[in-house]
C-alpha positions as CSV (number, residue, x, y, z in Angstrom):
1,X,89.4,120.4,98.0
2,X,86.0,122.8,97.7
3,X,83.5,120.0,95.8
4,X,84.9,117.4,97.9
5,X,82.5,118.4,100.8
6,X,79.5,116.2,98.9
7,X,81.9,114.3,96.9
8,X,81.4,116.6,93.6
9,X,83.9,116.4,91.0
10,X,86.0,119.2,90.4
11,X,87.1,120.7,87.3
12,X,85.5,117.5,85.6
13,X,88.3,115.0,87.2
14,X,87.1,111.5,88.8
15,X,88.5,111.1,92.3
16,X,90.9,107.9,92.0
17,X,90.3,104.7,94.1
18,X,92.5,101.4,93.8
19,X,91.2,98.6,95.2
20,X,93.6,96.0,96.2
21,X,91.6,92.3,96.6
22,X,92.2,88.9,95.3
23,X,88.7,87.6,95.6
24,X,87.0,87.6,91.8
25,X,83.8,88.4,93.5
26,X,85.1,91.1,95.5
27,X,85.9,93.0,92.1
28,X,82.6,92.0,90.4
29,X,80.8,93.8,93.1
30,X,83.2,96.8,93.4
31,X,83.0,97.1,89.0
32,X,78.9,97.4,89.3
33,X,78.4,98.8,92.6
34,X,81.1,102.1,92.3
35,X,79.2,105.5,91.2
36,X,81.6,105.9,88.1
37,X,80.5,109.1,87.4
38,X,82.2,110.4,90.8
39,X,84.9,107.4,91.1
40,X,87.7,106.2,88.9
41,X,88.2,102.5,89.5
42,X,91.6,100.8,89.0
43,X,93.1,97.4,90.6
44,X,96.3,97.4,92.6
45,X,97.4,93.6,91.0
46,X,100.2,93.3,94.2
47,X,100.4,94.5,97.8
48,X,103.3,96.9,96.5
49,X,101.7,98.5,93.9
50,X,98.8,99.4,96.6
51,X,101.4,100.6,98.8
52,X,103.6,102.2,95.8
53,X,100.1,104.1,94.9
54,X,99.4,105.2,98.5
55,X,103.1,106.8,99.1
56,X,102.8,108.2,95.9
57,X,100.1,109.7,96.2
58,X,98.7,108.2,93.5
59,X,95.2,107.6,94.6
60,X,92.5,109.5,96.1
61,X,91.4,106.4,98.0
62,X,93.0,103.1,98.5
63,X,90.4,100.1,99.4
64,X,91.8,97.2,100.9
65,X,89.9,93.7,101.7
66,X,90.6,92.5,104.7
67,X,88.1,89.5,104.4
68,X,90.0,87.5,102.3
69,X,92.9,87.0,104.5
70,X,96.1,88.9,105.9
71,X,96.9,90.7,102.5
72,X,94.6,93.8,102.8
73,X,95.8,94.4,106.4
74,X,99.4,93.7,105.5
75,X,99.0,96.8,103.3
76,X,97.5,98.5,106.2
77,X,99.9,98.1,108.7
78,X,102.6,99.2,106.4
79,X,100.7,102.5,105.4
80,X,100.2,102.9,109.1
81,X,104.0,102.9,110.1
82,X,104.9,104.9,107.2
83,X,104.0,107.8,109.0
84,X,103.5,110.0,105.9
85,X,102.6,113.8,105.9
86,X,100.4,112.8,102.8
87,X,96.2,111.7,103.9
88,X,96.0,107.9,103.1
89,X,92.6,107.6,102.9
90,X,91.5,103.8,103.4
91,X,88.6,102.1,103.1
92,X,88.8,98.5,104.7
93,X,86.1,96.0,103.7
94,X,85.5,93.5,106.4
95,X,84.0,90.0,106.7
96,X,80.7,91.6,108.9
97,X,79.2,94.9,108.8
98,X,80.9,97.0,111.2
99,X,80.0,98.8,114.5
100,X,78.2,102.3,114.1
101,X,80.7,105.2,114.2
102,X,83.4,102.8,113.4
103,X,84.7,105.2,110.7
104,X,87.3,107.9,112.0
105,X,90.8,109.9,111.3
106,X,93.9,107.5,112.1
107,X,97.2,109.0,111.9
108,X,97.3,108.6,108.5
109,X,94.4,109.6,107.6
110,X,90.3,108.7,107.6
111,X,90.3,105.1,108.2
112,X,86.2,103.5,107.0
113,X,85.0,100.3,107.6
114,X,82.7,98.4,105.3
115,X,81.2,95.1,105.3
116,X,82.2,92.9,102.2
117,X,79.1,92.4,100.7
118,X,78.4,95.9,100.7
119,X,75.1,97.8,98.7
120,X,75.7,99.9,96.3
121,X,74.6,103.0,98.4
122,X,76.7,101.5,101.7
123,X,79.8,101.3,99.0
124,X,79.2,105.2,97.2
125,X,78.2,106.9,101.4
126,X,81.2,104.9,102.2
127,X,83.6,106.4,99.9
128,X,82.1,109.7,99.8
129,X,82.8,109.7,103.9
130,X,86.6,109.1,103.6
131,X,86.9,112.2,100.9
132,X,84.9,114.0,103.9
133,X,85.7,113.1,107.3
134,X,87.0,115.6,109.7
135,X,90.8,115.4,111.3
136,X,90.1,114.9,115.2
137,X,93.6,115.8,116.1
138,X,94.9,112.6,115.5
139,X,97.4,113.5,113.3
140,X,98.8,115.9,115.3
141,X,99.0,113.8,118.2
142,X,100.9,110.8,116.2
143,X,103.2,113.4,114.7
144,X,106.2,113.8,117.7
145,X,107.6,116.8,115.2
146,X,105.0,118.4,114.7
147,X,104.3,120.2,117.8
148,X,107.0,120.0,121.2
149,X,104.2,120.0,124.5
150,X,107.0,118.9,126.7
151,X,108.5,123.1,126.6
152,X,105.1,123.7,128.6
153,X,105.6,121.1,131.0
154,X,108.8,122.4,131.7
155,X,108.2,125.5,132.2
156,X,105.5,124.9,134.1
157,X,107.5,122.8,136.7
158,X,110.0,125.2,137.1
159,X,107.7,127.9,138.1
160,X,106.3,125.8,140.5
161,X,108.9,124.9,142.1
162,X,109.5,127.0,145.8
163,X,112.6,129.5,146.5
164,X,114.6,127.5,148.8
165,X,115.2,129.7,152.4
């Protein structure tokens, strides 16, 4: 999407984020902190409707909270074996800050860490890095239809193997 590069708006449309948390405080921070003239802020009030919104491509970005419990990484594991051709872009925020580099392409898409008590400039880099990140080949690798390697394999083996005399 050209514009999403520096996390522009295109065509005058918000990207949409859902945020699925149960901690009041949680939402407080997201409400205040999110740059809501880039971001469109809605609440996913169950575990389905964040799932429902994710294979429906409903959302542009779907942040979960893992700090408060098993919920958020319920969520997360489903998305994960869903195996989707769709991006799922996830933002998971996390009791402590996470390791450096800890944000990357999972199978289903750029998977970002950020540390509950987030700034507002760790929460808008944050978001702005899932609409951005780069596939490493991840998703082809998880895919087992998407590209057959085994034919080279094959045929590599059987012209290696000797005339018999």
């Amino acid at each position: 999407m050209p514009g999403a590069a520096e996390g522009k708006i295109e065509n005058g449309l918000k990207h949409r984020v859902m945020a699925y948390t149960t901690d009041v405080a949680t939402r407080y921070l997201l409400d205040i902190c999110i740059d809501t003239g880039k971001f469109e802020l809605q609440y996913a009030n169950t575990s389905e409707d964040a799932f429902d919104a994710a294979e429906k491509k409903g959302v542009d970005i779907l942040v979960l909270d893992g700090s408060d419990g098993q919920l958020g990484a319920d969520v997360l594991r489903r998305i994960a074996e869903a195996k989707w051709k769709h991006l799922v872009r996830v933002v998971l925020l996390m009791d402590k800050p996470p390791k450096p580099g800890s944000n990357h392409m999972r199978p289903f898409g750029p998977f970002c860490m950020l540390e509950a008590f987030f700034t507002r400039q760790r929460l808008n880099a944050t978001l702005n890095e899932a609409l951005t990140i780069k596939d490493s080949g991840s998703r082809v690798r998880a895919d087992d239809k998407f590209f057959d390697v085994t034919i080279f394999n094959k045929r590599g083996a059987d012209q290696k193997q000797e005339p018999e005399a």
